[in-house]
SELOVEX-176099 format. One line per field, with one value per residue (C-alpha): x, y, z; residue number from 1; residue in three letters. Coordinates in steps of 0.25 Angstrom, whole numbers, plus 2048, in hexadecimal, padded with zeros to 3 digits. Layout:
BEGIN
east <- c(X_...)
north <- c(Y_...)
up <- c(Z_...)
num <- c(NUM_...)
residu <- c(ALA_...)
% end
This chain:
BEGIN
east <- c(F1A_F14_F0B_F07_F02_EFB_EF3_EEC_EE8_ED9_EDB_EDB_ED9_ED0_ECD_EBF_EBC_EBA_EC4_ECD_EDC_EDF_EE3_EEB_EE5_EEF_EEE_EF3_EFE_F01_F01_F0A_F14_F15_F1E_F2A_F23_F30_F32_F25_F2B_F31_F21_F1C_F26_F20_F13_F0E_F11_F02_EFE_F06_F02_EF3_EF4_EF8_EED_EE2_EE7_EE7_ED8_ED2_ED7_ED4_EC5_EC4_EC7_EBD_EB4_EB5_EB6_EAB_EB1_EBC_EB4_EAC_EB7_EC0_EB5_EB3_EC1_EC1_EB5_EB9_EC9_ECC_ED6_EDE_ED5_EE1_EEC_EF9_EFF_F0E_F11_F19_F15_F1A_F29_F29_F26_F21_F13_F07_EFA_EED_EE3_ED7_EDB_ED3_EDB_EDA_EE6_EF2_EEF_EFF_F03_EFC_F02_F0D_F04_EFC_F07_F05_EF7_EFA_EEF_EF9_F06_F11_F14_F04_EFB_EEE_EE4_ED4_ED1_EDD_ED8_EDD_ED3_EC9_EBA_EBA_EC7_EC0_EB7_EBF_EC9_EC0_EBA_ECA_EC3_ED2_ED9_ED2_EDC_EE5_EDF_EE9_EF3_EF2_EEF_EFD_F02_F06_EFC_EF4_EE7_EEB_EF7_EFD_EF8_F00_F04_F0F_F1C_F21_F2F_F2A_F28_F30_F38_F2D_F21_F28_F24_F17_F1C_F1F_F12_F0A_F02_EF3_EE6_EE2_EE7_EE6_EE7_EDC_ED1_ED7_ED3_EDB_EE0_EDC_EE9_EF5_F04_F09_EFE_EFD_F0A_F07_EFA_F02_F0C_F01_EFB_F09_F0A_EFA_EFC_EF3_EE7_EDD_EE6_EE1_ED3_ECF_ED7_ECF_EC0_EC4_EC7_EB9_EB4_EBE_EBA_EAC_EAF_EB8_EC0_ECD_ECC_ED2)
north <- c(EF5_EF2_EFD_EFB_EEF_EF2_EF9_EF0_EE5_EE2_ED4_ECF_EC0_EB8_EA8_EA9_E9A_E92_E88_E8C_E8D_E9C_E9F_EAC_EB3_EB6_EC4_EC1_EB9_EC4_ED0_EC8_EC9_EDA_ED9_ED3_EC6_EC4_ED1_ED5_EDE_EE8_EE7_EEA_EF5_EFC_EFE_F0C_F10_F18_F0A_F04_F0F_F0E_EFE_F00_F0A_F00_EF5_EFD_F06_EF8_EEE_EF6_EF9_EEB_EE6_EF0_EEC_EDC_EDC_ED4_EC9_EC9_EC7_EBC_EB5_EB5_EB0_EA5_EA1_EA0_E97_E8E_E8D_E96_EA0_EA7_EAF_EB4_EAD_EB4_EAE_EB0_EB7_EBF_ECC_ED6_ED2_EC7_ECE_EC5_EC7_EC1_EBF_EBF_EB6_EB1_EA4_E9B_E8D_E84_E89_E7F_E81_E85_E77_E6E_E77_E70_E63_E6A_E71_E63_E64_E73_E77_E84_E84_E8B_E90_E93_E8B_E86_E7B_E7A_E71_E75_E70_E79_E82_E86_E85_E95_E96_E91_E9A_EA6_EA1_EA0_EAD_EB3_EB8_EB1_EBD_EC8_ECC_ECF_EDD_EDE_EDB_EE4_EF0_EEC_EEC_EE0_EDA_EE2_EE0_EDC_ED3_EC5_EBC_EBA_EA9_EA1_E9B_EA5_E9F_E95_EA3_EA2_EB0_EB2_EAC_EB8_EC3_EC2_EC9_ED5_EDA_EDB_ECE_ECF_ECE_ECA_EC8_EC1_EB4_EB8_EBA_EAF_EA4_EA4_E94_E91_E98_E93_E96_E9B_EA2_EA9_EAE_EB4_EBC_EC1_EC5_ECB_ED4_EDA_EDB_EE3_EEB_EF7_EFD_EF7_EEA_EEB_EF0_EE5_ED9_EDD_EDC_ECF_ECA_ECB_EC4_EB9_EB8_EB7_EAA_EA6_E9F_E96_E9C_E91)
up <- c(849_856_858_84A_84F_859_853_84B_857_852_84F_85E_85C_862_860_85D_85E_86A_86F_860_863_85F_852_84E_842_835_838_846_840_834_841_84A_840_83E_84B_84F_85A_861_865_86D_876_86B_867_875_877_869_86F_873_881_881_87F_88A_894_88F_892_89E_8A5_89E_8A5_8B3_8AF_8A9_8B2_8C1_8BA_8B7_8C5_8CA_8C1_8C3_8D0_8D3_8C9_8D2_8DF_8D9_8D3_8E0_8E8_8DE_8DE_8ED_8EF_8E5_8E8_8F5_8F3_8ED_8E1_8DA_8D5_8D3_8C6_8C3_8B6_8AC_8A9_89F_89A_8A7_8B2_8BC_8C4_8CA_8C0_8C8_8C5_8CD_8CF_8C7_8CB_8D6_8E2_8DF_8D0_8CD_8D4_8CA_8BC_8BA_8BC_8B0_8A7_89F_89B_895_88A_887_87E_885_892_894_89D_89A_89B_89A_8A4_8B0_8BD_8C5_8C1_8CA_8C5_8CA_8C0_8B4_8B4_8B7_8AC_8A2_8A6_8A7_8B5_8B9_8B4_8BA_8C6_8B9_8BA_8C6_8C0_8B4_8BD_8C4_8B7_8B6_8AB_8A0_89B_88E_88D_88A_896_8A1_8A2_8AB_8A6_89E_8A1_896_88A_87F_87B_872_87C_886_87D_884_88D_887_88A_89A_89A_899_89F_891_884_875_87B_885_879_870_877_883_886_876_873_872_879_86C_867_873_873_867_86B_878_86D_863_86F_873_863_862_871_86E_877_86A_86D_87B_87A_871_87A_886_87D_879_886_88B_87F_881_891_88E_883_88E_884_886_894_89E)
num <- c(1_2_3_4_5_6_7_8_9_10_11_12_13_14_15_16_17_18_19_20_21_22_23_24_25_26_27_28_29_30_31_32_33_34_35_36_37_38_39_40_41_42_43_44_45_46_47_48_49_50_51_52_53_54_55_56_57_58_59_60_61_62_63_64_65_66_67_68_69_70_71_72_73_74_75_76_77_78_79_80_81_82_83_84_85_86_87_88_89_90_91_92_93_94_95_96_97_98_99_100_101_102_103_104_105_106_107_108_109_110_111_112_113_114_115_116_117_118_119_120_121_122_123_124_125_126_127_128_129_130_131_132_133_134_135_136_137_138_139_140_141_142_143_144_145_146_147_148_149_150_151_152_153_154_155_156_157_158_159_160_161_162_163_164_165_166_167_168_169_170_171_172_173_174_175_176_177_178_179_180_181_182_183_184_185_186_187_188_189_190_191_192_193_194_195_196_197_198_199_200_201_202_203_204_205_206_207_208_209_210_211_212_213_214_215_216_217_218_219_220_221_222_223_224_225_226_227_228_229_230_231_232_233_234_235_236_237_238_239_240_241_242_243_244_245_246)
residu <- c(UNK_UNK_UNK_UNK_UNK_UNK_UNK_UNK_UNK_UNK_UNK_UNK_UNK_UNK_UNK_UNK_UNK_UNK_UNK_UNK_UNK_UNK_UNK_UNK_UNK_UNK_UNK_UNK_UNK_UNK_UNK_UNK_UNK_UNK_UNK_UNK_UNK_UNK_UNK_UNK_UNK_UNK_UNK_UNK_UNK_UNK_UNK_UNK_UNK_UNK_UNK_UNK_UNK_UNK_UNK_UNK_UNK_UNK_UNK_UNK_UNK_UNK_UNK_UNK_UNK_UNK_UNK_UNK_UNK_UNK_UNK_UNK_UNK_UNK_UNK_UNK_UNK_UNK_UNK_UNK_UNK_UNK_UNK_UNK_UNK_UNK_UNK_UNK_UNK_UNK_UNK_UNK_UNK_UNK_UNK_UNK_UNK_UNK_UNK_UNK_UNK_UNK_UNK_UNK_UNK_UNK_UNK_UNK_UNK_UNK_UNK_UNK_UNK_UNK_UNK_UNK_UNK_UNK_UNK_UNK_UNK_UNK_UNK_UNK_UNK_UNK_UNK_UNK_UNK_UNK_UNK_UNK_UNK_UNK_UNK_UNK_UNK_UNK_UNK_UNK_UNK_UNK_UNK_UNK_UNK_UNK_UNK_UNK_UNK_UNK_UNK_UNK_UNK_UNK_UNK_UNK_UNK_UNK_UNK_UNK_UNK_UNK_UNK_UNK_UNK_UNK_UNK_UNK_UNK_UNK_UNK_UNK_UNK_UNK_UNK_UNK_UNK_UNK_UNK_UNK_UNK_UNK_UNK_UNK_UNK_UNK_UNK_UNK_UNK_UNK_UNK_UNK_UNK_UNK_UNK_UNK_UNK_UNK_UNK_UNK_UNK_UNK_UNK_UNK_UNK_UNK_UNK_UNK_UNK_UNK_UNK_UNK_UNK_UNK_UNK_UNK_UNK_UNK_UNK_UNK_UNK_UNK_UNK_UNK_UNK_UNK_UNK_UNK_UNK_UNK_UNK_UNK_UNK_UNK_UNK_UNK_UNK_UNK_UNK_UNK_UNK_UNK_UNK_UNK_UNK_UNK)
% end
């Protein structure tokens, strides 16, 4: 059933409106119900081992060429981040990978040094439904980091982590207080988290927590090279308009 599935991933959506909340399409809705939702890791587990393998030597071929190859991004951004803030470039950002296995995320860092002593201060001004963090105006946001975020410049030292093989190009995204997931929020997990995903060209911060879930839950669902392919066009398209990138 799974692969079945899989196969037939051409409707990757994407919220073609500016500042619209995304909204699942019926076919979506009707597709999300050919497998069983609360058993995601049965779902994973069906897709083709080639697959799997072929994944995994894209992630390492693409992502070192793409460090090669932005290099001069980097060199700019780091020295940016310096005069404006000092150092450190990178931050090193605690998360769960592939079913919960802790590791560091590397980001340039795009907040202001003492950024993670004024959250809890900011947790009540939340834009985000569930354990996700966001809000438009965060001042502890550099003015380097808006436009690095809005650019997802941000995420770039993520290459290393896919080439360690801790992240994949494609995969639900990477966030904090996962102590808070609901069993079925967990399935997320079921699957390596992503340099990019559905909810990277859906909008990004115009998406809510529950609907979020469920794209990270429709991509473990549609994993297939095609799948992939398609994801990693859209992103650029998605950078470019920059939106709900905060």
């Amino acid at each position: 059933m799974a692969d079945a599935v899989a196969s037939t991933s051409a409707d990757i959506p994407v919220d073609e409106d500016a500042g619209r909340v995304y909204e699942v399409s019926p076919e979506r809705k009707a597709r999300r119900m050919l497998v069983d939702r609360t058993n995601m890791q049965a779902v994973y587990d069906a897709k083709p081992r080639a697959y799997k393998t072929l994944k995994r030597v894209a992630d390492v071929v693409l992502s070192t060429g793409a460090l090669v190859a932005l290099s001069p991004v980097f060199a700019v951004t780091a020295l940016a981040i310096v005069i404006e803030d000092g150092r450190p470039v990178i931050y090193a950002a605690p998360r769960e990978g592939q079913n919960g296995k802790p590791f560091k995320m590397y980001k340039f860092r795009s907040m202001y040094r003492d950024a993670e002593s004024k959250l809890k201060d900011l947790l009540k001004d939340n834009e985000q439904t569930g354990p996700a963090f966001k809000i438009k105006d965060d001042p502890r946001i550099t003015r380097v980091g808006k436009f690095i975020r809005r650019a997802s410049i941000d995420e770039l030292p993520q290459l290393v982590n896919i080439i360690r093989g801790e992240m994949s190009i494609v995969g639900p995204r990477a966030i904090q207080r996962t102590q808070e997931y609901t069993p079925y929020e967990a399935q997320r997990l079921v699957a390596k988290p992503g340099l990019t995903c559905y909810w990277q060209v859906s909008g990004r911060a115009n998406v809510d927590w529950e609907e979020w879930v469920e794209l990270d839950l429709d991509y473990i669902q549609d994993m297939s090279v095609l799948t992939d392919i398609k994801l990693i066009a859209k992103t650029f398209g998605a950078v470019l308009e920059g939106e709900g990138g905060y």
